[in-house]
N, C-alpha and C positions, 0 to 999 in steps of 0.2 A: 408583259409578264403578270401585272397585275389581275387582269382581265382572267388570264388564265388559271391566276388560282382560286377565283368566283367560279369557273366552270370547273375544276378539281373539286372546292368543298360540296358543290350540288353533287357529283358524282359518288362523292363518300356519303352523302347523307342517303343520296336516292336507291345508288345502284347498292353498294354497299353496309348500309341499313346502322351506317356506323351516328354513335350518339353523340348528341349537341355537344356536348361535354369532350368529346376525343376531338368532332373536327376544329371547335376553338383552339386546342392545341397546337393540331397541326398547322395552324390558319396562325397562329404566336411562334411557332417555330421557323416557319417556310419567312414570314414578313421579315423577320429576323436575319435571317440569311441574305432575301434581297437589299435589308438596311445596308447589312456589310457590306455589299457589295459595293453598292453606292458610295459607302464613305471611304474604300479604299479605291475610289475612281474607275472601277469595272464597269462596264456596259449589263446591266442586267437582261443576258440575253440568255437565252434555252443552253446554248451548248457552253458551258462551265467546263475546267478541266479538275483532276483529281488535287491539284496543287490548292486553287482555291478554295475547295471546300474541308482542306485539309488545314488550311491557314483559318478559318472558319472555326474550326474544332479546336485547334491551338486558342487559336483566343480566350474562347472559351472556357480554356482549361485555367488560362493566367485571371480573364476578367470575366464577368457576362456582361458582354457585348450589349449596349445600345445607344444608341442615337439621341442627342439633347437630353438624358438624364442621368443622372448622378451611379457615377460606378458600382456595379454589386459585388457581391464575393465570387470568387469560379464557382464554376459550377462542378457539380458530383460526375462520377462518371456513367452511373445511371442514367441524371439528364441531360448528357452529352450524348449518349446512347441514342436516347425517344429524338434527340433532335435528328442525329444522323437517321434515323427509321424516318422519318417524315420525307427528309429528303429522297431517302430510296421506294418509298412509296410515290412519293409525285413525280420521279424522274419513269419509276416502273408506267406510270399513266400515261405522261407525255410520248415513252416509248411506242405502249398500244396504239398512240393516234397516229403515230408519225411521225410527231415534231421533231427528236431527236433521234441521233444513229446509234447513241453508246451510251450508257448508264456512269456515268463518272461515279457515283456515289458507290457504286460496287466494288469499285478498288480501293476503296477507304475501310480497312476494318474495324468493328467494333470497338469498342473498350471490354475488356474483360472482368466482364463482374462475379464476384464472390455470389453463395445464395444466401438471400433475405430472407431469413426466417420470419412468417407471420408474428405482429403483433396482435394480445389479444387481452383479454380483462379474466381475472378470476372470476369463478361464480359468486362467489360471496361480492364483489361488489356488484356487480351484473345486479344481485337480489336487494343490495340498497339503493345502487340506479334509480331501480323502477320504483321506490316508494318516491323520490323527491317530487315527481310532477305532480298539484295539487291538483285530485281530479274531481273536486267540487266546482271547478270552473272550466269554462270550454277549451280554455287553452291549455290547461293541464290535462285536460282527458284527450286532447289531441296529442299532446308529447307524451303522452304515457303510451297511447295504442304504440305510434310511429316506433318508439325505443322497442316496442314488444314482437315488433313484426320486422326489426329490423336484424334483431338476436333471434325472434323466434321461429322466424324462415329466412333467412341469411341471405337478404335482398340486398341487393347491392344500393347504392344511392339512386342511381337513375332508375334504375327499376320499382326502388319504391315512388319513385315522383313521379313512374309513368301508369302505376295502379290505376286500372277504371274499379267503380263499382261492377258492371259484369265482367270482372275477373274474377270476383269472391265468393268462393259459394261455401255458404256459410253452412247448409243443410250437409254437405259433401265435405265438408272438412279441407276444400283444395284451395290454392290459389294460382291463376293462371297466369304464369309470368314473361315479359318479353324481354327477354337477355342481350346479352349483343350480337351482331349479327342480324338482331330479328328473331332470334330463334325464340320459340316459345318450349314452356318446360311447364310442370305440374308440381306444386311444392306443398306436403301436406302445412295444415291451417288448423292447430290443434293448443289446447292447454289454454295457457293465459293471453299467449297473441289471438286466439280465435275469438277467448273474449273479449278483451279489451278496445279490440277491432269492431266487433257488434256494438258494442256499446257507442264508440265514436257513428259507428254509422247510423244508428238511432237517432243521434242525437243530431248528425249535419247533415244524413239524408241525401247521400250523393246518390243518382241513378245510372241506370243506361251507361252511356260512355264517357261521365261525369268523372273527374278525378276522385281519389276517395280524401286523399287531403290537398285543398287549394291553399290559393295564397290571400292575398284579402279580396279581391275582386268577385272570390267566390265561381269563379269560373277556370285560372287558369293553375296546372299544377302548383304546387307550392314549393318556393326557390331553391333549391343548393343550400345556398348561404344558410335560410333559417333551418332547414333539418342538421346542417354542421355545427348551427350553433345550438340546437336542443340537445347536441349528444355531449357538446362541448363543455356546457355549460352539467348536465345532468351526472356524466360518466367522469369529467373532471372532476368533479368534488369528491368522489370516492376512490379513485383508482390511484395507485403510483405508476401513473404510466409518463414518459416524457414527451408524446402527443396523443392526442387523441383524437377519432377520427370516424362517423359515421361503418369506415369500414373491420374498426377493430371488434365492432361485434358482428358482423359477419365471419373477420378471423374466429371470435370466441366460439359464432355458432357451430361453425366445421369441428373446432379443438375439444369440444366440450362434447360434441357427439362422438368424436373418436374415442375420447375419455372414458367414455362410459359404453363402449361395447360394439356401436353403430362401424359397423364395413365401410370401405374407402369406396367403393361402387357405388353403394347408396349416397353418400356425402357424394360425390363426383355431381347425381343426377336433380341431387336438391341445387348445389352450388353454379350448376348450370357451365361447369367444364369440358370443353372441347377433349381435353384428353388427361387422364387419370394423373398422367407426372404431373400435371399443375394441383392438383389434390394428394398427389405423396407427401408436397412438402410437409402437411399437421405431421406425420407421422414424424417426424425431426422434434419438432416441438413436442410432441408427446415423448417421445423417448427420452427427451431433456430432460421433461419433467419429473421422468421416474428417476431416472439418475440421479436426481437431487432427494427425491424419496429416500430413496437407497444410502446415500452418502449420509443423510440425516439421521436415519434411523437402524442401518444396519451397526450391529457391535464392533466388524472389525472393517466398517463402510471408510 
């Protein structure tokens, strides 16, 4: 089984062009699963019935489940949710090859979730944000671009760590982006991110298919962890928000364009959205926001 989920991750990276970042998940969820199985004396064999992986979920919901370390709290039913999806994606796999007759995971329904409205940062902190990185030194001018490019074309985390230098065309105001999937998209590269962007590139000189910001080796992207922690560390001091998150100025950047006039089409093709309902949701948020306008400042609000 083991084996098999080495030939499942190469097929989500290769065939399915899915990122480092999702197949570690699944590759944390599926182990997980086969832990279980093991510790309640199951043969970790392909064809599982819906009972088991339904006792799996249950667990879940009382503990999260693991093996030699210390008990955690249940888990949400969100990420009860992404677990059962991993499952139905690798059983959907194993189906294609052959291995098994029947998708057990499919008779397990979801958990029902409520919608998660985007979190997102006001503008007024968004604009004290950007002053904390001190950009007389190379590392403040590197966390300065990175926050500007991260609100100011609403790049997801991987996407900004998969930036080459010829993505950026600086004369053309674009920046050519690889989304999930693989898909590539066109995102304009204007105002302060266009500059602040030039300037880091002046200054570290990335070329050709060069990252545009590395980690220290000077060759290979630069991590996850330190871009969470430049937002973490920068957007935290200013914000009342109760996390924060590389991706909340992404939310900001969608929220703040609809705010100010910008079409849901257009947000759709910056955002790099397979299909508009995933971009309807700002409008909730925005609408919130007025109804608080409203309640605040009408006379009989």
């Amino acid at each position: 089984m083991h084996t098999l989920l080495g030939d499942f991750e190469r097929y989500l990276l290769v065939e399915r062009a899915y990122s480092e970042h999702t197949v570690q998940a699944y590759r944390r969820d599926l182990t997980q699963f086969l832990e279980f199985l093991d510790f309640q004396g199951d043969p970790a064999e392909l064809a599982v019935d819906r009972q088991r992986i339904r006792r799996f979920l249950a667990l879940l919901r009382r503990d999260a489940f693991a093996v030699d370390r210390p008990r955690k709290p249940a888990l949400s039913d969100r990420s009860i949710a992404r677990k059962l999806s991993a499952l139905r994606a690798f059983y959907r796999w194993l189906g294609k090859r052959g291995l098994v007759d029947a998708d057990p995971s499919l008779l397990v329904q979801l958990p029902k979730l409520g919608r998660q409205l985007p979190v997102f940062a006001e503008e007024g902190w968004v604009h004290r944000m950007m002053s904390l990185p001190d950009t007389s030194t190379r590392r403040g001018l590197r966390d300065r671009a990175l926050l500007e490019l991260l609100y100011g074309a609403g790049l997801r985390l991987a996407e900004l760590q998969g930036l080459r230098r010829d993505d950026v065309d600086l004369r053309g105001e674009l920046l050519r982006v690889r989304g999930k999937g693989a898909k590539e998209r066109l995102v304009p590269l204007q105002g302060e991110a266009r500059r602040w962007l030039e300037r880091w590139i002046d200054l570290a000189g990335p070329t050709g298919a060069s990252p545009v910001f590395t980690g220290r080796d000077g060759a290979s992207p630069l991590s996850r962890r330190t871009v969470q922690r430049v937002v973490e560390r920068c957007l935290g001091q200013v914000a009342s928000l109760a996390r924060v998150s590389p991706h909340v100025l992404r939310h900001s950047f969608a929220t703040h364009l609809l705010a100010r006039g910008a079409d849901l089409r257009s947000i759709q093709e910056m955002l790099g959205h397979a299909s508009l309902t995933s971009t309807q949701v700002y409008t909730h948020v925005s609408t919130d926001k007025l109804k608080a306008v409203h309640r605040k400042a009408h006379p009989r609000g």
